[in-house]
Structures are given as C-alpha cells and as structure tokens.
C-alpha positions, 0 to 999 in steps of 0.5 A, spaced: 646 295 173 648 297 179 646 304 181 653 307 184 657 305 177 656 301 171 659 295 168 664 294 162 662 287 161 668 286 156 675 289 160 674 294 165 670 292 172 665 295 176 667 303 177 663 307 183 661 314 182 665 320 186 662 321 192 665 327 195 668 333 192 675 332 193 675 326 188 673 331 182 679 332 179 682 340 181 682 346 177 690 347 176 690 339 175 686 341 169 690 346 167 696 342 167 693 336 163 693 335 155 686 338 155 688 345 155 687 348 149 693 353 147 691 361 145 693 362 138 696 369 136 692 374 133 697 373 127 697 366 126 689 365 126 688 371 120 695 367 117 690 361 117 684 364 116 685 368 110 686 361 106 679 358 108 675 358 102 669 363 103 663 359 104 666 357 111 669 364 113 661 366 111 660 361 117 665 363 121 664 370 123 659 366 127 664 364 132 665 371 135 665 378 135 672 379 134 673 374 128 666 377 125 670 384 125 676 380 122 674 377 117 669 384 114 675 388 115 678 391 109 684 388 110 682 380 110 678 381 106 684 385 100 689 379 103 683 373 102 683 376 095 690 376 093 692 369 096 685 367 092 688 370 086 695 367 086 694 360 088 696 356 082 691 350 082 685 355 082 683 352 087 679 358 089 676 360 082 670 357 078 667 358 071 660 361 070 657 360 064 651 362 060 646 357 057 639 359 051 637 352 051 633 350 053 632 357 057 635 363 059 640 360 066 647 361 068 651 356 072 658 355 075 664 350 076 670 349 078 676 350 075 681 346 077 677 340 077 675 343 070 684 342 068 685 336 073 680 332 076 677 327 071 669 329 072 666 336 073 659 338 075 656 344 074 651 347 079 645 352 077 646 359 079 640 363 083 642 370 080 639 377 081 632 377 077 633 370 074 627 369 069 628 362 064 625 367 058 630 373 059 637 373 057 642 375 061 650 376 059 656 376 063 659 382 062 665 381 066 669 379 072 673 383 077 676 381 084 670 376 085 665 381 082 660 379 076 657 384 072 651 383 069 646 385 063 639 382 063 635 384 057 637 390 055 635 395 061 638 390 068 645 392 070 648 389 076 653 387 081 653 381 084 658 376 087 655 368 088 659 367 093 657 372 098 649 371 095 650 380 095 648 384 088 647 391 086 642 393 082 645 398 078 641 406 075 638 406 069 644 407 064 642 408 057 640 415 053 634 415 049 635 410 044 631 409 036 631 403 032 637 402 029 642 402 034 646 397 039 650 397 045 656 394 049 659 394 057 666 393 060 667 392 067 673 394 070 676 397 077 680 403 078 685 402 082 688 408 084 681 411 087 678 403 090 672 404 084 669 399 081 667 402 074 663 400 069 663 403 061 657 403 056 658 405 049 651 406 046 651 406 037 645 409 035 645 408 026 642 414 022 642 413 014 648 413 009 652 409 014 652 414 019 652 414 027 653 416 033 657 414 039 655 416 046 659 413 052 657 413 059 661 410 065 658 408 072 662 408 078 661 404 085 662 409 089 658 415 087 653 410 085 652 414 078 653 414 072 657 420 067 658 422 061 664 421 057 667 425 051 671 424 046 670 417 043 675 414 038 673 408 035 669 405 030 664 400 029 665 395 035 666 388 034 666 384 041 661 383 045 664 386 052 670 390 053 676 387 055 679 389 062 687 388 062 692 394 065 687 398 068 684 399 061 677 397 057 679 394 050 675 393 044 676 391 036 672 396 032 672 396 024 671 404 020 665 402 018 659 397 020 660 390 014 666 392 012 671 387 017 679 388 012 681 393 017 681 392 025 683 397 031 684 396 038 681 402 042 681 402 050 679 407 055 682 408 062 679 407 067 682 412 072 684 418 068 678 417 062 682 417 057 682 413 050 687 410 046 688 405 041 694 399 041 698 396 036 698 389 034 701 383 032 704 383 024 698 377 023 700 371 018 696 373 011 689 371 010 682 372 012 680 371 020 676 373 024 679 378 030 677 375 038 680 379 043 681 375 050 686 376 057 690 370 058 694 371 065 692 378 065 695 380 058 691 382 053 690 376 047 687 375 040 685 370 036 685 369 029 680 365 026 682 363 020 676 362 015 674 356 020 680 352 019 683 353 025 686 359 030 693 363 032 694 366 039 697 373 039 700 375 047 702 382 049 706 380 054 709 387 055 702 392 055 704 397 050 710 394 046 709 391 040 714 387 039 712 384 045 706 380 042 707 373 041 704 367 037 703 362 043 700 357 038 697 354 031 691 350 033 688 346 027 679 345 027 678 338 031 672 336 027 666 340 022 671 346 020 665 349 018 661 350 024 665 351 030 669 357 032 675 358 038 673 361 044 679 366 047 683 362 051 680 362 058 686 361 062 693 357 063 694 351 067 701 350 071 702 344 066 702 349 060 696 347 057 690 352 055 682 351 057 678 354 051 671 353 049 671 350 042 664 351 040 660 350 046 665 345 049 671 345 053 677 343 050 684 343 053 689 344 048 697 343 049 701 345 045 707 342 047 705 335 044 699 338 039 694 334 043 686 335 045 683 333 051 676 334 053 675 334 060 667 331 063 662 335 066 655 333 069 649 338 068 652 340 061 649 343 055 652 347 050 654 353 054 653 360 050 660 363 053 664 363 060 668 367 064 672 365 071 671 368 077 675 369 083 670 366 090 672 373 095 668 376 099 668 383 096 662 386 097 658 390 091 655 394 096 656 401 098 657 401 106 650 405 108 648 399 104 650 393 107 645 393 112 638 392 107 641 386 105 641 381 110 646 375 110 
C-alpha cells in the first residue's frame, strides 16, 4: 500500500490523504451538515428521561452536572414515581419474595413477565444484614421502599433498586416470654413522612395482656409512643397500608377466631378507628386482609375448599364492599391456602399465590394458570415494589453511603 492513501481493492481506487489545510472540510460547512447535533429542550429531555427504568437513569447521572442535579432532584424523582406507579403493564414493578428453605434469603422478579411473558426468572437479593440463618420478613412497600424486619430486633429501610438502605433505632420496649409483635409501614402524605407502626402484645395470666404501640418517622428519625390502642388480638402479620392508614384483623381474645374486627391507625393524625365489613356468606373461614389496586381486600378461606374476594371500592362505605370472585381449591384442598390477591392484570386476571406457588386466576371463564419461573422454590410470602429512586435516607445522610 502506498503511503499517501490506501487501496479498496473492491470498488473505490486509490484515495490520497489531504495535503493542505484548505482540503479539510470548514467549520461552517460542519455546522451546515447532517452531522450536526440538535440541542434538545430542558422539558423534552426530563419528558424522556423520566420514563427510563432507574437502572439507567443510575448511570446517566454520570453524563453531566446539569442531568446529575436533574435526576436527584425532588421533583424527577416524584414524577419518575408517578409514571412508574400508573404504568399499566408493570413494566417498572417487580416481586420480592421471601424463602426458609433450604435458607433465610429473598429474591425478585419481574411482574409483567410474571402476568405476560412465558418464562420469569428470579434473581437472589443482596439485602441489608443478609444471613442464611436469620429470618427476615417483609413488612411492606411503599413508593419503592422495603421495610424490612430481620429476626426480631433489625428494622430497615431499603430500596434494591437504588442499592440505599436505612438502619432503623431499637424499637421495641422491654419484653417477657409470652408476648408477639407486628409492624406496618406506610407513608404520610400531608408531612412527606414515612412512618412505620410497631404494635407489642405482651400476655399475662388469665388471658390478659397488654398492648403497647409505637411509631417511627423517617424524618425525626425516631420513635414515640402511641396511646389509646383499640384492638384485640392481632391476626395478620403486617398492616395493610390503603388510604393513609394501617389496617389489621384482630379477634377479642387469643384462640377465639368467631369474631373478627378491622382496626386501622392514621398515620397522619394517629388516630384509631375500626371499619365495617362485608356481610360474608355463612360458614367457617378464615379471615386474610389484602390491597388489590389500593383498595383494602379480604379473603375468605372456606375450611380449605376454596375462597371469596371481598373489595372496598369506596374506603369507609360499606356498601362498597364487593365479592370480586368464588375460587375453588385447584388440588389437595386440605393443605393449601390463598395467598390475598397480589394485584390486577389490565386482562382482568388476578395473580395470587396459592400455596407457595403463583397462580393466575380469571374470573371470566373460571380458568387457571400457573405462570414459569426459573430459580423458584416455595416461596414464604411476596410483595410488589415500585423500582424508583426514593431514597431512605435523610439528606445529612446521603453522603455516608456511596453510589
């Protein structure tokens, strides 16, 4: 090859390298080509960056200063949320699930492959103080944040798609043998908080206890008191958040379950309150509370055999509550239960776990399906979480955990 061009031997001949100034192409003529690359308004690029999938927008605050304070700002990240939240194929929602066998672990997948793809995988979850030999349950999802309980004295705050968590203060009071204790978690709108609520039964003799109750706020990173419980015995494990309250069923006295009542707590005002339920078909059940697409839900387990849906679809009306659907016990009545449902597809079919399987019902045409999932055992319980860049972290924090 000669040393002023080279040869194509294929199409074009021999090309001589430009030998004066004057043969390179000028700056205008650049400006004037199609290689000229147009500068997007401030609105349109936050218009598109608000519905990239957080994983990206992690790495895009990379690209420069002025997208870097975009994309932590309050604002994008409230607006990421929102469209994460209203998108109807759940492209931006995933299921956490919680394992004991053949150890402690959690893991995640993705729900719209979960309710329209043929195969899901689940992927192993690096969570805060991960140890194959200590329990951990999820207590709840708002906005993209986990609580989470490990064991009975590790509370935190945690968001898997952000890699941030929080470490939450010691919580519960002096304790004897003989007592249990649930959390809720939730978030208060009207004061931008993210609360969580302990409830702490300690038995005495007789079939006496006594109730103490304690609420934690994100922003005062602290936990109080709270007066004037008006509950029983609870029987859920965590509270369900739906209208800005905690929801939980309780009976009068441990053992006795002919009775139940739904107490709730406002996370805003702190105030209790009870609500009315649906007028339920006679029999023996047993009495789940749930949130299906954030109305407050419960399901009735009948001896075993199959299952009613109850909806409130207006918080607080009675008559609101509707029977969604009767689902009958696929197989082997006698050892499985229904899961509360996990949420609606936009098919209307309804994704619950049944067992410690997913199942997908709809009740259109009474049909079952039982959708795919690779590194899958029988999963403990699962909960949906928003991917979102909320952080559980309070702003003087934020610079002692690194990206």
């Amino acid at each position: 090859m000669e040393s002023e061009g080279y040869e194509n031997t294929h199409q074009h001949p021999k090309r001589r390298k430009p030998t004066n100034r004057s043969e390179f192409p000028s700056t205008s003529s650049m400006q004037d080509s199609s290689f000229t690359f147009p500068i997007l308004p401030e609105e349109l690029i936050t218009e598109i960056l608000s519905r990239v999938p957080v994983k990206s927008l992690l790495q895009f605050r990379c690209v420069s200063k002025s997208w870097l304070g975009l994309i932590s700002s309050s604002d994008f990240v409230n607006t990421h949320l929102s469209l994460s939240a209203n998108d109807k194929e759940y492209t931006h929602h995933r299921v956490m699930l919680s394992f004991v066998q053949p150890e402690y672990n959690l893991k995640d997948c993705s729900l719209g492959s979960l309710l329209y793809g043929s195969v899901t995988e689940a992927f192993d979850l690096d969570y805060p103080m991960k140890n194959p030999h200590k329990s951990v349950w999820i207590v709840g999802s708002v906005n993209g944040l986990i609580c989470l309980a490990i064991e009975e004295n590790d509370l935190f705050l945690w968001n898997p798609s952000i890699r941030k968590f929080k470490r939450l203060p010691e919580s519960r009071p002096t304790l004897r043998c003989g007592y249990y204790f649930m959390y809720g978690f939730g978030y208060d709108e009207l004061h931008d908080d993210y609360k969580v609520v302990g409830i702490f039964c300690i038995f005495g003799s007789g079939g006496l206890y006594d109730v103490q109750v304690k609420m934690y706020s994100l922003k005062s990173d602290s936990w109080r008191n709270v007066d004037d419980f008006q509950g029983g015995v609870l029987l859920n494990d965590s509270g369900k958040f739906v209208n800005g309250k905690l929801h939980w069923a309780t009976t009068a006295r441990l053992g006795e379950y002919n009775g139940w009542d739904i107490i709730s707590i406002d996370l805003t005002d702190e105030k209790w309150g009870k609500v009315e339920q649906p007028c339920y078909e006679e029999g023996n059940f047993d009495f789940v509370l749930g949130v299906l697409k954030n109305d407050l839900s419960v399901l009735c387990n009948y001896q075993r055999t199959g299952a009613d849906l109850w909806v409130m679809k207006e918080y607080g009306v009675k008559d609101s509550w509707t029977k969604m659907y009767t689902i009958k016990c696929p197989n082997d009545p006698g050892k499985y239960m229904f899961s509360p449902p996990l949420c609606l597809s936009n098919k209307g079919e309804i994704l619950l776990v049944f067992g410690s399987i997913f199942m997908i019902y709809n009740p259109n045409d009474d049909s079952i399906r039982y959708p795919e999932v690779t590194n899958f055992d029988a999963c403990l319980e699962a909960e949906i979480y928003i991917e979102s860049l909320v952080s559980p972290l309070l702003q003087t924090e934020l610079s002692t955990q690194q990206q």
